[in-house]
C-alpha positions as CSV (number, residue, x, y, z in Angstrom):
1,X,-16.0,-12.5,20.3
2,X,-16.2,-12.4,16.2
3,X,-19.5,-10.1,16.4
4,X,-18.1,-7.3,19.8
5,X,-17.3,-4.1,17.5
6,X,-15.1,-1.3,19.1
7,X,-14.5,1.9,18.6
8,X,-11.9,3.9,20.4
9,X,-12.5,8.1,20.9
10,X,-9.1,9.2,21.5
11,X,-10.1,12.6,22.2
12,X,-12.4,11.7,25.2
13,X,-10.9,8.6,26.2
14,X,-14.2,6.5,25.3
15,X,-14.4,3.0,24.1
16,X,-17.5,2.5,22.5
17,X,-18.3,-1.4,22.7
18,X,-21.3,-3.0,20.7
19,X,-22.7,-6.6,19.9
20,X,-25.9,-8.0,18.7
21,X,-26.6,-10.0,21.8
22,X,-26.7,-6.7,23.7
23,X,-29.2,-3.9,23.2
24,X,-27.2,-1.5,24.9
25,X,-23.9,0.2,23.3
26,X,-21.5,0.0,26.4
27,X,-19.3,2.9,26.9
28,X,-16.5,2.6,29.0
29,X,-14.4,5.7,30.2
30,X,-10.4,4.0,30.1
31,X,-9.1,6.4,32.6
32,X,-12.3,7.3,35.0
33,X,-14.4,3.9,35.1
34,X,-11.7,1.5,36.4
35,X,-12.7,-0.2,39.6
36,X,-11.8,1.3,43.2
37,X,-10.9,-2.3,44.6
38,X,-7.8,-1.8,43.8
39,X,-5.2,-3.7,41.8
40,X,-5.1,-7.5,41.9
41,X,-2.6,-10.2,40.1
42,X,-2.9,-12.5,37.0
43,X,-1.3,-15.6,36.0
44,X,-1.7,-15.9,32.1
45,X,0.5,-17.9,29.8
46,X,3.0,-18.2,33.0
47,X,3.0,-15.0,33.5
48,X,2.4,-12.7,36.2
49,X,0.4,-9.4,35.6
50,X,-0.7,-6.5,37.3
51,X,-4.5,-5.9,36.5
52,X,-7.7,-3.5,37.3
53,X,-10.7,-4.1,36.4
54,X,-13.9,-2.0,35.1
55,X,-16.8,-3.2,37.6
56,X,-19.5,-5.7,37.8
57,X,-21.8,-3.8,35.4
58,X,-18.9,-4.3,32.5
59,X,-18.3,-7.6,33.4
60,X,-22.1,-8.3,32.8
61,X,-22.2,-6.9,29.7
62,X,-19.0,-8.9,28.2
63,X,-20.6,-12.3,29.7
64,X,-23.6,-11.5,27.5
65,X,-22.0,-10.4,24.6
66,X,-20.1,-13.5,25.0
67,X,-22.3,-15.8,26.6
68,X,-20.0,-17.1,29.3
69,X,-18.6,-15.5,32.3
70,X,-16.3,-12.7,31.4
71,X,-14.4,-10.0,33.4
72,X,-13.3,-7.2,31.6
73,X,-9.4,-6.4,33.1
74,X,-6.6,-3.5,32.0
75,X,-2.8,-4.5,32.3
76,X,-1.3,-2.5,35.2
77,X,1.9,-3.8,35.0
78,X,4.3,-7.1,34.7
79,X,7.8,-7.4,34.5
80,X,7.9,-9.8,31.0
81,X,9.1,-8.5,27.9
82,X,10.3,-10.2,24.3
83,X,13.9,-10.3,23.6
84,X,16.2,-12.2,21.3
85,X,19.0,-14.4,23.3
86,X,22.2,-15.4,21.6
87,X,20.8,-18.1,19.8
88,X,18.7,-15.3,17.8
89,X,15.5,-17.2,19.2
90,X,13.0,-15.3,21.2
91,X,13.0,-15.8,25.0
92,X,11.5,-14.3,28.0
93,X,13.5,-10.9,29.7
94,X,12.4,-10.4,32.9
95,X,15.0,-7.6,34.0
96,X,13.5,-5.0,31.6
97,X,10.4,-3.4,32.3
98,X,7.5,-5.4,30.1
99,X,5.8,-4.3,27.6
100,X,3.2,-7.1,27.0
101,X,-0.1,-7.1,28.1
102,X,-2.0,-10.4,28.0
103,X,0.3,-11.3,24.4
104,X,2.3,-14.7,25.2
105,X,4.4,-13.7,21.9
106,X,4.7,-10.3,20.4
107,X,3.2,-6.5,20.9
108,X,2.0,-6.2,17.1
109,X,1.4,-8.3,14.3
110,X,1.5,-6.7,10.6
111,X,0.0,-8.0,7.4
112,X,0.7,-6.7,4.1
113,X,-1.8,-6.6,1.3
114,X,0.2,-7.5,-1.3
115,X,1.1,-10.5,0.7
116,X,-2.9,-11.9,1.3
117,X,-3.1,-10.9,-2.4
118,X,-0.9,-13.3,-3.2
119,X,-2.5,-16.1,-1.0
120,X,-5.6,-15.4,-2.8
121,X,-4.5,-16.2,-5.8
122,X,-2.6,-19.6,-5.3
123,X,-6.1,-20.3,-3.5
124,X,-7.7,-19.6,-7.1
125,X,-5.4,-21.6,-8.6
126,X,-5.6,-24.5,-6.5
127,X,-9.3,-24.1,-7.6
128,X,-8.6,-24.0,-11.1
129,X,-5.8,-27.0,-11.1
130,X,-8.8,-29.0,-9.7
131,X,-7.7,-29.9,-6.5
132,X,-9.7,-30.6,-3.6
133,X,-11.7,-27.7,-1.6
134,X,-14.2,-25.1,-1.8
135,X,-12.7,-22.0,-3.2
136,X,-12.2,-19.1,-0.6
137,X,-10.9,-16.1,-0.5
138,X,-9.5,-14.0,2.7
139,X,-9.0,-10.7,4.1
140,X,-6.2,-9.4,6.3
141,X,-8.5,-9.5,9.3
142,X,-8.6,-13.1,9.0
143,X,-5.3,-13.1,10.5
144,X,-5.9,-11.0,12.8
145,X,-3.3,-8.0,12.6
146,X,-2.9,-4.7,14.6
147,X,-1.3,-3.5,11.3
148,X,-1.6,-3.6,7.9
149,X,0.2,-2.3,5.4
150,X,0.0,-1.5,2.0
151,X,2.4,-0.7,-1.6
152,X,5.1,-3.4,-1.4
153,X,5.9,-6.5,-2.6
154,X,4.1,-9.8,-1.4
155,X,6.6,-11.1,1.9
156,X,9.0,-8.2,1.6
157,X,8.3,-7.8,5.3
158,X,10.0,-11.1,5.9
159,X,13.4,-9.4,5.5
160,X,12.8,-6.3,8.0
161,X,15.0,-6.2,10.7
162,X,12.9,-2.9,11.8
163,X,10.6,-0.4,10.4
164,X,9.7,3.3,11.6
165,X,6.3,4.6,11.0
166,X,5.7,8.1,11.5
167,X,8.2,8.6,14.4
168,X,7.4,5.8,15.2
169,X,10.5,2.6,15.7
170,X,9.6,-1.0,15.8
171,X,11.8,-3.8,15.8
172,X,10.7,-7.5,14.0
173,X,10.7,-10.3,15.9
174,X,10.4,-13.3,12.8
175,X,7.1,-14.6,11.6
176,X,4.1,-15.4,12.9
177,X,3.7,-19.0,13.3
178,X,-0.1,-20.1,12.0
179,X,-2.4,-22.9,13.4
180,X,-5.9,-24.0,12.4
181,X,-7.5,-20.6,13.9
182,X,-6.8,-19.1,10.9
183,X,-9.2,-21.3,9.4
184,X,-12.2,-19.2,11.6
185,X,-13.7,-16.7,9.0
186,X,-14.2,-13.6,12.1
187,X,-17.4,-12.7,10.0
188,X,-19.4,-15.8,10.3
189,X,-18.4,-16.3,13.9
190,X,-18.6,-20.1,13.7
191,X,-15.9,-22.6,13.6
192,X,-16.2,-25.0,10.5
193,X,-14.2,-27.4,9.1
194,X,-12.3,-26.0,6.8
195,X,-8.8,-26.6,5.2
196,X,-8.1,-23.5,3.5
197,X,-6.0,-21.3,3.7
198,X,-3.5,-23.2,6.4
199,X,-3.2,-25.8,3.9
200,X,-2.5,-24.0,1.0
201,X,0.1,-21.2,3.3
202,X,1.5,-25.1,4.2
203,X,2.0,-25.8,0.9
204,X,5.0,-23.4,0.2
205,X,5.2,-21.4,3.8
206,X,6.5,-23.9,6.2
207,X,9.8,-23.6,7.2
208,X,11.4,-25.8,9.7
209,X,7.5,-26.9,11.0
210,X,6.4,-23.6,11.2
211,X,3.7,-21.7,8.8
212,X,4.5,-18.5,8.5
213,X,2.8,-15.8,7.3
214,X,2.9,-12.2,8.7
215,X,5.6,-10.4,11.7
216,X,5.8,-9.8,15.1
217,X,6.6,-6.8,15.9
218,X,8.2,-5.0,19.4
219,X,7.4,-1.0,19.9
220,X,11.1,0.5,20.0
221,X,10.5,3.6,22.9
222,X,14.1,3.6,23.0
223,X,14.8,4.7,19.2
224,X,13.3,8.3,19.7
225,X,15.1,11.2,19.5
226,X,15.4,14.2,22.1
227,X,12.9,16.7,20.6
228,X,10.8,14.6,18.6
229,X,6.8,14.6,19.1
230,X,6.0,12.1,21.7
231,X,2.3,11.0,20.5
232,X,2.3,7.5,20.7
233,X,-0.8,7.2,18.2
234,X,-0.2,5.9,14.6
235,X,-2.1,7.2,12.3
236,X,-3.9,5.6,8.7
237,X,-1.7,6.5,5.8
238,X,1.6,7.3,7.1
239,X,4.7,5.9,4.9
240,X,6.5,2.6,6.3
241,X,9.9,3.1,6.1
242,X,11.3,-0.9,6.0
243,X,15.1,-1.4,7.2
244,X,17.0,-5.0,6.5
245,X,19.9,-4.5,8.2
């Protein structure tokens, strides 16, 4: 999965899907190419979902890109969606319409720069200080976000309550509790043993049991006002307008 590239053409509704195990780009048409079976349901994280999928000739593709069988499926529908109860804990609410597909915790996860900056250098120090472990240093992909952001202060996203980008309204849900996948660099595609960097975000980002390091983040549809422009695409560069209250 580390080596499938994607690129999405808004305009035309095209995504553009490559790996090196496959000769062939694969193009798939979002709207047009989904298969006339029909709909059928999926049980993920014990969940239900409504699904479609894109045909055997997709499939294919994905299971050799992969190299196990794959189906290729969009989210129709469910009726799951993140909420905080009254114990300010997240919890499943399953009177709203959902607005998860295949997720078991959160829409969007955002990294800040400034943040991994900061990581990278208490990995150098560790280095330095001459304790144990090959010196690394990571990316914001490692973590795999949906966002990242730029021009703040490391782990001032901690605080937000919500942000607005563009016209955009999201809501935080709390951190985003780490585990040893973190320790996969996405660009060698291999899983090695490796302590770094859950060890060191251990070392001074564990709250409670959990290692924290980025938020989750719910799409706020409700937040926008009468007359405003309804795209729903974000775009690179706009301004991130943090709230903590």
């Amino acid at each position: 999965m580390c080596f499938i590239g994607t690129f999405l053409d808004i305009n035309l509704g095209i995504l553009y899907v490559e790996s090196p195990r496959c000769k062939v780009k694969l193009q798939i048409r979002l709207k047009t190419d989904l298969s006339v079976a029909g709909r059928d349901e999926l049980c993920l994280y014990s969940q239900r979902y409504e699904v479609q999928g894109y045909g055997i000739d997709v499939d294919n593709w994905f299971s050799n890109a992969v190299g196990r069988p794959c189906t290729l499926l969009k989210c129709s529908g469910s009726n799951n969606s993140l909420c905080f109860n009254e114990g300010k804990t997240k919890g499943m609410c399953r009177d709203v319409a959902a607005k998860l597909n295949f997720v078991n915790e959160a829409q969007f996860l955002l990294i800040s720069e400034e943040s991994v900056s900061d990581l990278n250098y208490r990995l150098s120090s560790n280095v330095q200080e001459g304790l144990p472990g090959q010196q690394i240093q990571v990316n914001p992909m490692r973590f795999r976000p949906n966002l990242v952001i730029s021009g703040g202060i490391p782990y001032a996203e901690d605080e937000w309550r919500s942000l607005r980008i563009g016209n955009k309204y999201f809501v935080s849900l709390g951190g985003c509790n780490r585990c040893q996948m973190i320790n996969l660099n996405p660009q060698e595609g291999e899983v090695r043993r490796m302590r770094e960097p859950l060890a060191t975000l251990a070392s001074y980002r564990r709250v409670k049991g959990m290692i924290s390091f980025g938020i989750l983040l719910s799409y706020d549809d409700n937040s926008n006002e009468e007359g405003q422009d309804t795209n729903s695409w974000l775009q690179v560069g706009q301004e991130v307008h943090p709230n903590n209250n």
